[in-house]
LODREN-782683 format. One record per residue: residue number from 1; x, y, z of N, C-alpha, C in turn. Coordinates in Angstrom, 2 decimals, padded with zeros to 5 digits. Example, Ala and Ser with C-alpha at 12.3 -4.5 7.8 and 13.67 -1.06 7.14 Angstrom:
REM LODREN-782683
(1, (013.19, -005.69, 007.80), (012.30, -004.50, 007.80), (013.20, -003.30, 007.80))
(2, (012.85, -002.25, 007.08), (013.67, -001.06, 007.14), (012.90, 000.03, 007.87))
***
This chain:
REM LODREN-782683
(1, (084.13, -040.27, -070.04), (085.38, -040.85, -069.57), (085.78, -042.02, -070.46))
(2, (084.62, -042.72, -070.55), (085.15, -043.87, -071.16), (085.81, -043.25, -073.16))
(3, (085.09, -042.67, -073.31), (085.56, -042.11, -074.80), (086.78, -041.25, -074.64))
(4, (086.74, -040.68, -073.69), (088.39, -040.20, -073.47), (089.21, -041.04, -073.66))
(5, (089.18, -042.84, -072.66), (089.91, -043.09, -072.50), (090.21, -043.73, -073.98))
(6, (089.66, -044.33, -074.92), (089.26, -044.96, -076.07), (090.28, -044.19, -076.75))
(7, (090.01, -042.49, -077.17), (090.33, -041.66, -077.67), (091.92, -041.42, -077.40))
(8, (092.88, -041.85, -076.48), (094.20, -042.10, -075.73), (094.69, -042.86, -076.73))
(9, (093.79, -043.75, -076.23), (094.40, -045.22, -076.92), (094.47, -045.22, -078.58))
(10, (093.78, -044.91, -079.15), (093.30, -044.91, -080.42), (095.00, -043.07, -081.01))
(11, (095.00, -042.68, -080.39), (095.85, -041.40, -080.91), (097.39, -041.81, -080.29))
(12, (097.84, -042.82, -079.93), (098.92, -043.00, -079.06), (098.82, -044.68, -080.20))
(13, (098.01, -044.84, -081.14), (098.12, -046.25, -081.80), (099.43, -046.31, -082.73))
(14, (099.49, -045.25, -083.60), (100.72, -045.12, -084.31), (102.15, -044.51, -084.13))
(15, (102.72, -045.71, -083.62), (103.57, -044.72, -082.99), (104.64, -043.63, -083.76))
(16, (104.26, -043.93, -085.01), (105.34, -043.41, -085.65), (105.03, -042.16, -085.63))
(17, (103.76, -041.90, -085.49), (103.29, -040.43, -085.78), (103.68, -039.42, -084.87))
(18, (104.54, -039.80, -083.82), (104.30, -039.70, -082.56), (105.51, -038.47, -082.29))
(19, (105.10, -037.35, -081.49), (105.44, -036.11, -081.44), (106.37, -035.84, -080.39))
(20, (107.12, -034.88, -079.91), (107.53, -034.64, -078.94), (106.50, -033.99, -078.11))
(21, (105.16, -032.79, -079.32), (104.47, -032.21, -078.94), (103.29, -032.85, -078.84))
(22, (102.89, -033.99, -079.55), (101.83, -035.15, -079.64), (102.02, -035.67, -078.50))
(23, (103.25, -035.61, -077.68), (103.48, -036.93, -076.90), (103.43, -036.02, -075.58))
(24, (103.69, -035.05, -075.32), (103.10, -033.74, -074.67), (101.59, -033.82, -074.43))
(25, (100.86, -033.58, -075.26), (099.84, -033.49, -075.64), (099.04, -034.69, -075.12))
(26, (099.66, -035.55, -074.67), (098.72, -037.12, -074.51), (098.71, -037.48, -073.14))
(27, (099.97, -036.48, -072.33), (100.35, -037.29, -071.55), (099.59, -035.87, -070.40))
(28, (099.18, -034.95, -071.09), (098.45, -034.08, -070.45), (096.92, -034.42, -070.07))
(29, (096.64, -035.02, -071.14), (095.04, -035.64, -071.41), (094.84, -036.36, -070.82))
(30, (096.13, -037.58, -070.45), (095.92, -038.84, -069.57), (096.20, -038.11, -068.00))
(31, (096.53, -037.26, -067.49), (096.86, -036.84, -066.27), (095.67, -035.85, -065.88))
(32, (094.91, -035.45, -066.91), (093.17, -034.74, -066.59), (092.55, -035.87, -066.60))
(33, (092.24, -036.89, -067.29), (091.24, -038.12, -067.42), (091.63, -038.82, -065.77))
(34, (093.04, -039.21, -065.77), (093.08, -039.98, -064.42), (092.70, -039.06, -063.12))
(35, (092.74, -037.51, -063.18), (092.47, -036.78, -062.16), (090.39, -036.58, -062.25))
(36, (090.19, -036.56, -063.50), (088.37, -036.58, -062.96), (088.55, -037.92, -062.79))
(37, (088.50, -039.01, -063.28), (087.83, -040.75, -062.87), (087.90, -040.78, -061.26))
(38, (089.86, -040.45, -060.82), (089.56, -039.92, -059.26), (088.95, -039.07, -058.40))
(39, (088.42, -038.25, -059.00), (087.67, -036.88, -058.42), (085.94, -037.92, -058.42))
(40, (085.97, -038.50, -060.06), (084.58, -038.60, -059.44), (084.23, -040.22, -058.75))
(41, (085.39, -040.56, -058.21), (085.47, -042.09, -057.30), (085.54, -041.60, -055.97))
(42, (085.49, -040.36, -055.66), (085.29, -039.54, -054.54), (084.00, -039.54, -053.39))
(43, (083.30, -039.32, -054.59), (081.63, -039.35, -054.33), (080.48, -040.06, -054.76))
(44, (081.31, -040.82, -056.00), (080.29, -040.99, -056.63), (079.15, -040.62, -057.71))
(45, (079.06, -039.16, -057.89), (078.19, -038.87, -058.37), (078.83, -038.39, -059.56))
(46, (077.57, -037.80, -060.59), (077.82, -037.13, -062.05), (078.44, -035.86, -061.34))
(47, (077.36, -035.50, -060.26), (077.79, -033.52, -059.96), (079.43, -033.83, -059.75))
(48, (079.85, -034.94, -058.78), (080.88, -034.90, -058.44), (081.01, -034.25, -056.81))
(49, (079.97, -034.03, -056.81), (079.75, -033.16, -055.44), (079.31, -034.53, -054.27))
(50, (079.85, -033.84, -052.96), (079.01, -035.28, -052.24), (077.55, -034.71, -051.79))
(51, (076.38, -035.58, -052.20), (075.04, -035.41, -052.62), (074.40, -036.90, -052.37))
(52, (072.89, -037.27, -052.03), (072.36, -038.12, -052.51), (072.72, -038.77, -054.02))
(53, (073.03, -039.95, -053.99), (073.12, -040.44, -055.09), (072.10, -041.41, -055.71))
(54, (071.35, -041.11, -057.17), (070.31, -041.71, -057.51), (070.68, -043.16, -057.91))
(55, (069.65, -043.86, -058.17), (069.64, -045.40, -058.13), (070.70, -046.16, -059.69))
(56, (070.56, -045.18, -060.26), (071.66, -045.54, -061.41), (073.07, -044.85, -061.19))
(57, (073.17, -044.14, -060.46), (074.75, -044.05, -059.78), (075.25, -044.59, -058.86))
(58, (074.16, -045.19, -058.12), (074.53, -046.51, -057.32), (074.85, -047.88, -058.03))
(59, (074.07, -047.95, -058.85), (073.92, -049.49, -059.71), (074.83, -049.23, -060.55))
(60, (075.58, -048.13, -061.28), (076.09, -047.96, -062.42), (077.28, -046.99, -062.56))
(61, (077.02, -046.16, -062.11), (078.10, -044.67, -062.08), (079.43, -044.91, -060.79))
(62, (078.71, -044.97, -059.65), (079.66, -045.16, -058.43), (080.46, -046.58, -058.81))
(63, (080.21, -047.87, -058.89), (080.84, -048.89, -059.13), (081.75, -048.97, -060.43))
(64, (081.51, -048.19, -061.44), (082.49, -047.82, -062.75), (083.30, -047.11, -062.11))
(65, (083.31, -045.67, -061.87), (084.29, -045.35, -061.40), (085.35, -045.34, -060.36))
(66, (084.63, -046.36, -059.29), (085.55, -046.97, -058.45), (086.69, -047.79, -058.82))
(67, (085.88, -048.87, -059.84), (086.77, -049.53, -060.45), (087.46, -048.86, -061.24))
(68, (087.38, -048.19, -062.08), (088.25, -047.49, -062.55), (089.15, -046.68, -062.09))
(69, (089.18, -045.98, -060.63), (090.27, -045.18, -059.89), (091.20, -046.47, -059.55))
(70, (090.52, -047.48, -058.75), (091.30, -048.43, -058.39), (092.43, -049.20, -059.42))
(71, (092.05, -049.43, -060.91), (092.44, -049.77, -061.99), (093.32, -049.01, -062.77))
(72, (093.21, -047.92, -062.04), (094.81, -046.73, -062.71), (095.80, -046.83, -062.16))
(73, (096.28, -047.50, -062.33), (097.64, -047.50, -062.03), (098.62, -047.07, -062.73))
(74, (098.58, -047.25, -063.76), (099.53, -045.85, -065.09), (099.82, -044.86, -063.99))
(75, (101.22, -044.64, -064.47), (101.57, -042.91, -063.60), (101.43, -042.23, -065.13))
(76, (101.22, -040.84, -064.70), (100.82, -040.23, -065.51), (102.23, -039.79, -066.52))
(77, (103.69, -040.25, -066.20), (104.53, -039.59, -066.89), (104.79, -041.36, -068.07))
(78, (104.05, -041.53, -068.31), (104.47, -043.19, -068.86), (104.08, -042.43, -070.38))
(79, (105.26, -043.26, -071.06), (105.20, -042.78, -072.52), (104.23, -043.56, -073.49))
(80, (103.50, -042.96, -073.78), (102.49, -043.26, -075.15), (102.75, -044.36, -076.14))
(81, (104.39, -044.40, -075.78), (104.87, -045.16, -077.10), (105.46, -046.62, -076.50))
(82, (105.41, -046.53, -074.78), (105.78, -047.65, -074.15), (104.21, -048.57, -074.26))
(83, (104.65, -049.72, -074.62), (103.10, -050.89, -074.57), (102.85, -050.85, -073.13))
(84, (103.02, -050.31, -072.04), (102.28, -050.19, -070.93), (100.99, -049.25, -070.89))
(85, (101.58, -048.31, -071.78), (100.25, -047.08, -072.43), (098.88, -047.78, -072.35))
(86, (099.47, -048.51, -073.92), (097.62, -049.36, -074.31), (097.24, -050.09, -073.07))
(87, (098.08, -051.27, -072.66), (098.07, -052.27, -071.53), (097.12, -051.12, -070.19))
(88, (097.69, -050.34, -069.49), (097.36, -049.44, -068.89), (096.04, -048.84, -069.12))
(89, (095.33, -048.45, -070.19), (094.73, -047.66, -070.33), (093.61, -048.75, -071.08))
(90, (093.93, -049.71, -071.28), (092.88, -050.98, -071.68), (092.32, -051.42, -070.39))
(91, (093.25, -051.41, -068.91), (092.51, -051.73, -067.74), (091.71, -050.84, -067.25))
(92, (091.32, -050.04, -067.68), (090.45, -048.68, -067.18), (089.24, -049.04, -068.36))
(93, (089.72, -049.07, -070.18), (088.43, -049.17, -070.54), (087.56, -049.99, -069.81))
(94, (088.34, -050.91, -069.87), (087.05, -052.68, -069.54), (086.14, -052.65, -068.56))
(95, (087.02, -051.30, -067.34), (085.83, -051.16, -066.09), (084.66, -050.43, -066.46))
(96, (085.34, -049.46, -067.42), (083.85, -048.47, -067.82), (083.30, -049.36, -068.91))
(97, (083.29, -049.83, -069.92), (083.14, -050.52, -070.81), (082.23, -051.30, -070.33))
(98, (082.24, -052.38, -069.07), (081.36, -053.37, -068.26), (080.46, -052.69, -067.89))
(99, (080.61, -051.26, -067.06), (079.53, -050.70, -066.90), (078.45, -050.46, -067.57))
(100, (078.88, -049.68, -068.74), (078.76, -048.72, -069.55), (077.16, -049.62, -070.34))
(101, (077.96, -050.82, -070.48), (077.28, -051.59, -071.76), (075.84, -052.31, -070.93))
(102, (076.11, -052.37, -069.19), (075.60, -052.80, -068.25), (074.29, -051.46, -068.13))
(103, (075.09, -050.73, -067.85), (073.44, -049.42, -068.10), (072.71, -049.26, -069.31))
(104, (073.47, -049.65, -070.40), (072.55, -049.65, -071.65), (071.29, -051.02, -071.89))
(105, (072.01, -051.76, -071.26), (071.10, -052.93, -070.97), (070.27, -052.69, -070.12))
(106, (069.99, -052.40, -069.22), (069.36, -051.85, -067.88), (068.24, -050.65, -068.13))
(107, (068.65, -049.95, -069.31), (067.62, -048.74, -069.62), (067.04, -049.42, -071.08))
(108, (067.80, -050.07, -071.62), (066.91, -051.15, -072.86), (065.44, -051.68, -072.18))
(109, (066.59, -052.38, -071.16), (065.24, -053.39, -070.52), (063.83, -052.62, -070.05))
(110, (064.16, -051.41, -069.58), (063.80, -050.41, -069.03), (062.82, -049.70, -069.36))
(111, (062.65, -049.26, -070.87), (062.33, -048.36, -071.39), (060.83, -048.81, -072.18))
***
């Protein structure tokens, strides 16, 4: 998720490049990305299924993607080329991003 969202941002950077079919193309990607982050702020889990959830989807997985459903607020028809795009889609990295860098520390320490 989080490289999806990176990957948005980073292909929506130039705008000049920017397609009718590129811009198609982005705004499809951002309307699958915002539909799993919500799917999996559902439950919680990787399966996505509602299941026991292990101690690093409690500490790590469930709290990223909460914050991150909560943190979408982008509608999905917002143009690539409007600065709400990056703005938008920068408040979603930072939740996974905090996590993200938070479990790598956690399995560093860990290991």
């Amino acid at each position: 998720m989080h490289d999806d969202i990176r990957s948005l941002i980073s292909d929506a950077d130039d705008k000049s490049r920017l397609t009718v079919n590129s811009t198609a193309s982005l705004k499809e990607r951002l309307t699958t990305i915002k539909q799993d982050i919500k799917d999996a702020a559902k439950n919680e889990t990787l399966s996505r299924r509602k299941a026991s959830k292990t101690e690093l989807e409690q500490a790590f997985f469930g709290p990223a993607v909460r914050g991150a459903s909560s943190n979408f607020r982008m509608r999905t028809d917002t143009s690539p080329v409007s600065s709400a795009w990056a703005r938008g889609l920068h408040e979603v990295e930072s939740e996974l991003s905090y996590f993200l860098y938070s479990l790598e520390a956690h399995l560093k320490k860990n290991s």
